[in-house]
N, C-alpha and C positions, 0 to 999 in steps of 0.2 A: 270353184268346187267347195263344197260347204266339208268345215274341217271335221269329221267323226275322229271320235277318242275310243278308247277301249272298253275303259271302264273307270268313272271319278270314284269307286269307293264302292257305291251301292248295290253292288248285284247287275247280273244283266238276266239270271233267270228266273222267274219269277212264277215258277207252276202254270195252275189254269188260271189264276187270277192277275189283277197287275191292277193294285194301288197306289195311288201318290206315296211318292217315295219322301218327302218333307211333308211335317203339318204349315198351316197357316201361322201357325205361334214358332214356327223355326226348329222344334221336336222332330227328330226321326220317327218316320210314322213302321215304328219297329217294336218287335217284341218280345224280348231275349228271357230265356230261359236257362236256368242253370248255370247265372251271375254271379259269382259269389260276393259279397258284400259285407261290409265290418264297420269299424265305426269311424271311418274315414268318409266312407260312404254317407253316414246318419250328416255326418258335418257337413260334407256338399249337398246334402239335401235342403239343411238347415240355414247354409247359405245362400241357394238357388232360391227357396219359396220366398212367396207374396208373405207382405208384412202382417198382415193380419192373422194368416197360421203361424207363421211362426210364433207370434207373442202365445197365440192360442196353444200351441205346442209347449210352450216353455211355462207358461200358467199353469196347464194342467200337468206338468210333469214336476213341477213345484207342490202342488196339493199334494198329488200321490204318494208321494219322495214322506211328505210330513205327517200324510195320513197311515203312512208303513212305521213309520217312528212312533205314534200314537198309540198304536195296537201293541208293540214292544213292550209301549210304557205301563200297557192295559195289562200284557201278559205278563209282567215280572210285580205287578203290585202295584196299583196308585198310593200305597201306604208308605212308599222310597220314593215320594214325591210330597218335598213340605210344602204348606200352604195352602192346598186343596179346601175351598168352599165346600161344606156338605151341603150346603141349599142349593148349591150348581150345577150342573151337569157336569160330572167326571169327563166324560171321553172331551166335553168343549175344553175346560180347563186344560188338561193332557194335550189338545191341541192349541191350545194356544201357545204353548210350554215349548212342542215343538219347534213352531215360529219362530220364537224368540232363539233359542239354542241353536237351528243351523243359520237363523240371521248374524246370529253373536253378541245379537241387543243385550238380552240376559235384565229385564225391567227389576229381576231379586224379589219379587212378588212371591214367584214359585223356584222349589233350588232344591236336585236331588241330594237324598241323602243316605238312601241307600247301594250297593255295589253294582246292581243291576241297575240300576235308573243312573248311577252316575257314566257305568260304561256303555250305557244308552247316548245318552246327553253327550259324551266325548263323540261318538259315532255320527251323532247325528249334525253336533256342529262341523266334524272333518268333511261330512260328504256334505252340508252347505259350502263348506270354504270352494270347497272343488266344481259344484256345482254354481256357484257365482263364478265362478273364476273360466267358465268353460263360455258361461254365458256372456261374458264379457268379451271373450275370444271369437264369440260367433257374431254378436255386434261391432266388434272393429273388421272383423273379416267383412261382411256386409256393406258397410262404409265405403270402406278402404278398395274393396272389387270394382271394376269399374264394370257398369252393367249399361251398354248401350242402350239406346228405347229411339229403336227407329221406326218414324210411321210410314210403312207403305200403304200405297193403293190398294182401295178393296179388289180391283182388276185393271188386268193388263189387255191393252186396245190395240185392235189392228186397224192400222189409222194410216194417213195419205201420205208417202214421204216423197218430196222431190215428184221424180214421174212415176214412182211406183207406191208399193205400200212397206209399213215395218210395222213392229211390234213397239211399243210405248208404256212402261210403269215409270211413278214419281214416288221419291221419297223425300221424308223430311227429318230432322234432326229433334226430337221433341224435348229434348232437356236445353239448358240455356248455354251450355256450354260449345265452343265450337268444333269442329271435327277436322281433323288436317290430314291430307294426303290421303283422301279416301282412293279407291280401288275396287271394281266389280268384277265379277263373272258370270254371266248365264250359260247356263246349260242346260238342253232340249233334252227331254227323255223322250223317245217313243215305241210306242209295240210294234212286234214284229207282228205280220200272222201267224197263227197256233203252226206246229209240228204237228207230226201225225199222231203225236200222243197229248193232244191240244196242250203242251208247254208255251208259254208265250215269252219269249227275249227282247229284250230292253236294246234298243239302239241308242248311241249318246253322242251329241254333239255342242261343240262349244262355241259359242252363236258371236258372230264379231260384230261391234258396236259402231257406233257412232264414237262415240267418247268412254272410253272405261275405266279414266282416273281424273279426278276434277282436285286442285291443293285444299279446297277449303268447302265447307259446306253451312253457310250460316243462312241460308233459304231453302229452296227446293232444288231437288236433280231429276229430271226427268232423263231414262234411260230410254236408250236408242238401238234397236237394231233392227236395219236395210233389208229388206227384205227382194236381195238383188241375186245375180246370178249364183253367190257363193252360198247364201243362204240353203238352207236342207226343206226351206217352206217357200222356195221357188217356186211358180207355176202353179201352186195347188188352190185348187177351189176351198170355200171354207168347209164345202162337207167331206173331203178329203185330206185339210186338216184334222177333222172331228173326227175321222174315220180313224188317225193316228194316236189317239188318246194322248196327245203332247202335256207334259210337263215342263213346266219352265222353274229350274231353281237358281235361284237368286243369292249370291253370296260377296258382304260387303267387307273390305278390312281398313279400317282406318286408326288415328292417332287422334287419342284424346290429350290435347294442351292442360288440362289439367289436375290428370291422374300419373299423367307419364307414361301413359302404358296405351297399349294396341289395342284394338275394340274388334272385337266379329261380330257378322249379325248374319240371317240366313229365312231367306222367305221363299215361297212357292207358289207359283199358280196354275191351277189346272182346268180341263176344257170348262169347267163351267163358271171361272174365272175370266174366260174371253169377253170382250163387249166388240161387237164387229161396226167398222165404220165409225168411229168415235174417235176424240179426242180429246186432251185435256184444255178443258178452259183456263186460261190468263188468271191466276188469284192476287197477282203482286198492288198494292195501289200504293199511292204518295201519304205520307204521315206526318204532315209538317217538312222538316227535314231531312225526315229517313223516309226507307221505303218498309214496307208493313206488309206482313199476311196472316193468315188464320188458318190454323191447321186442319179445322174445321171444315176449309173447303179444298184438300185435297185432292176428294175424289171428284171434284166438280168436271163432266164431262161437257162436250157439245158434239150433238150431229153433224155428220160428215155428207155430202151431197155425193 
């Protein structure tokens, strides 16, 4: 008898509509209103994004920061600022001026000398100090988080097990580092039919495996679940799986060796993530002494007769 849970978290009612409950990228495909958020928040954001916004985020809040300072220096007089080329452009100079003062360089080229432009220049270097100093706190955070990069299967296959059939995704470890005592869980979503007020409720069940904790992962793990008596996708045709709009989420915890710390990661597949009759092909080959794969052929299937 296939084991139904209650509810893992997500909701079980879902209106007239019923979306995947995970994205692809392991995001709740959720949309909360009336979050309240501060600047604890701004830092886990700051933390979480891809390297390229960030720098881009921290660049242009660098300009900004010096081009507010510039204007200051514009409104209290460029004439409380020694040095000043009159062949140049004021606002450039001014900004340059900035630069330097919340860098702390101070090149003595340009050096306020009036009260306004000096209690500029004290402001602008405290909120550099502060603003490096945040910034450097969000690059060791960065670092220092251990940020799994697991690559699953673009799809999961129902494919020939034993004398019946199961359900089949592979993952792989995409950083060099190795992964110890990992641990899985899948869990089925499915729709109920509508109520008479077409509401549709989420059924949930926790899909038992083949193997659902392996000590080490320095190749690949294909996940396994029988699809046998206990299964809740016993007996059913595939248009009668499809009829159930099944989700499958996928949730990994394992120990990184060399962060010291615990990893999660969290994927999903939905009906149009099935490949029916398929299997994964063999990617491992001989490499001298070791054995070798490519991650690159992950998804490599083969037809199932």
């Amino acid at each position: 008898m296939a084991t139904e849970i209650n509810d893992p978290g997500t909701g079980k009612n879902f209106g007239t509509t019923s979306n995947r409950i995970i994205n692809n990228d392991g995001t709740f495909n959720i949309k909360k209103k009336g979050a309240r958020t501060g600047f604890r928040d701004v830092f886990t954001y700051l933390t979480e994004v891809s390297w390229h916004k960030f720098f881009l985020i921290i660049f242009i809040a660098y300009f900004l920061i010096n081009i507010l300072f510039t204007f200051l220096f514009m409104l209290v007089g460029p004439e409380q600022v020694a040095g000043l080329d009159p062949e140049k452009s004021t606002f450039g100079q001014l900004l340059a001026f900035s630069f330097q003062t919340s860098t702390t360089v101070g090149y003595g080229a340009l050096h306020p000398i009036g009260p306004g432009a000096q209690f500029i220049a004290a402001t602008a270097a405290f909120f550099g100090f502060l603003s490096f100093s945040l910034a450097t706190g969000l690059l060791y955070g960065r670092f220092s988080r251990p940020n799994p990069k697991i690559l699953y299967s673009d799809n999961i296959l129902y494919s020939k097990y034993q004398e019946g059939y199961s359900l089949k995704l592979r993952l792989a470890n995409m950083r060099n580092t190795t992964l110890m005592d990992l641990e899985t869980h899948l869990i089925l979503a499915t729709d109920r039919p509508p109520d008479e007020n077409g509401n549709i409720m989420k059924n949930y069940y926790r899909l038992k495996l083949e193997r659902d904790s392996i000590l080490m992962l320095p190749l690949t793990w294909t996940i396994v679940h029988p699809i046998d008596e206990d299964s809740p996708l016993h007996g059913k045709s595939k248009e009668e799986i499809t009829a159930l709009n099944p989700e499958i989420m996928v949730t990994i915890k394992g120990f990184n060796e060399v962060y010291g710390q615990h990893i999660r990661s969290r994927y999903s597949y939905g009906i149009k993530d099935f490949k029916w009759n398929k299997g994964f092909q063999r990617i491992y080959y001989s490499d001298g002494d070791k054995v070798g794969f490519d991650l690159a052929d992950i998804n490599m299937m083969v037809d199932e007769n």
